[in-house]
N, C-alpha and C positions, 0 to 999 in steps of 0.2 A: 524624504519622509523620516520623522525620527524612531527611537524604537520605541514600541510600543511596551506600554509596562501591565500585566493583568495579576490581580489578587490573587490572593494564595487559594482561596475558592476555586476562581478558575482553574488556576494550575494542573490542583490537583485532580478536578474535574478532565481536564485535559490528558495527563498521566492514566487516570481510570479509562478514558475512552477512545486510548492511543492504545493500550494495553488490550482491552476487548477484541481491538481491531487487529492486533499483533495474533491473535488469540486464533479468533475465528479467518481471519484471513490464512494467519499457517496453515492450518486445518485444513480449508479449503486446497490451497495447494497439495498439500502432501493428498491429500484423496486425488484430486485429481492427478498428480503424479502417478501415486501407485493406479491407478486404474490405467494409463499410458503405460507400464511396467508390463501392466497383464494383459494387454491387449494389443500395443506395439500402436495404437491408434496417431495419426499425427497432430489430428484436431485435440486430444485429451492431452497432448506432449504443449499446445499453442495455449491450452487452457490455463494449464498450472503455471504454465510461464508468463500468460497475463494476468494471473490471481496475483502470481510474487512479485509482479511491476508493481500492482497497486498495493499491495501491503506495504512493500517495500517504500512505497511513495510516503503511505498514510507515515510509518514511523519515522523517517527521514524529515518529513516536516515538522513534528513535533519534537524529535530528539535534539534538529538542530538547535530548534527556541531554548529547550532546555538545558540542554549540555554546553552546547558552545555561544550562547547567548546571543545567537543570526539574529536579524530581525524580523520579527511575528510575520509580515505581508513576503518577505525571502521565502519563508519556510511555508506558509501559503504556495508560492511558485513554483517551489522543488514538487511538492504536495501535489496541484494540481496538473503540472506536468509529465508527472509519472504517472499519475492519475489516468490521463488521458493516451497515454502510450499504452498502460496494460490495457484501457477498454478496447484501445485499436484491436490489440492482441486478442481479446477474446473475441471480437466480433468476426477477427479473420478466423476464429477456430472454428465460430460456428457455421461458416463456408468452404473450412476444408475436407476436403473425402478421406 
C-alpha cells in the first residue's frame, strides 16, 4: 500500500483532534491517577494506566504520520493497537477489588 497523501484541511483537522485528545485524555489520567494517590485503590492505579495506553496510542498515531512521515494505515495500527491494549486495561480495572 502506498503512502497515502491528505490535504492541508485534513491535516490540520487531524493536529486539532489529536490535540483535544492529547488534552482530555491527559486529564483523564492524571484524575485518575491522583484519585489512585489518595485512595491506594488498584482498580483507579489499572485505570490511569489504561487512559495513558490509549492517549498514548491516539497521539502516536498521528504524530508518526506527521512527524516522521510513517504511512497513514502504520500509524492507524500503532493507534488502534494501543487502542485496544488500554480498553483491555480498563476493563480489567473495572473487575479489580
Amino acid at each position: 500500500m502506498g503512502h497515502l497523501t491528505t490535504s492541508p484541511t485534513i491535516a490540520t483537522m487531524i493536529i486539532v483532534v489529536k490535540t483535544g485528545i492529547l488534552v482530555l485524555g491527559g486529564l483523564i489520567t492524571y484524575f485518575s491517577y491522583k484519585a489512585y494517590r489518595n485512595t491506594g485503590a488498584a482498580s483507579l492505579r489499572a485505570l490511569a494506566l489504561g487512559f495513558g495506553v490509549v492517549t498514548l496510542g491516539a497521539m502516536l498515531g498521528g504524530a508518526l504520520d506527521v512527524i516522521l512521515n510513517v504511512n497513514l494505515a502504520t500509524g492507524l495500527l500503532i493507534d488502534s493497537v494501543l487502542t485496544l491494549i488500554g480498553f483491555a486495561v480498563i476493563t480489567y480495572s473495572l473487575y479489580v477489588d
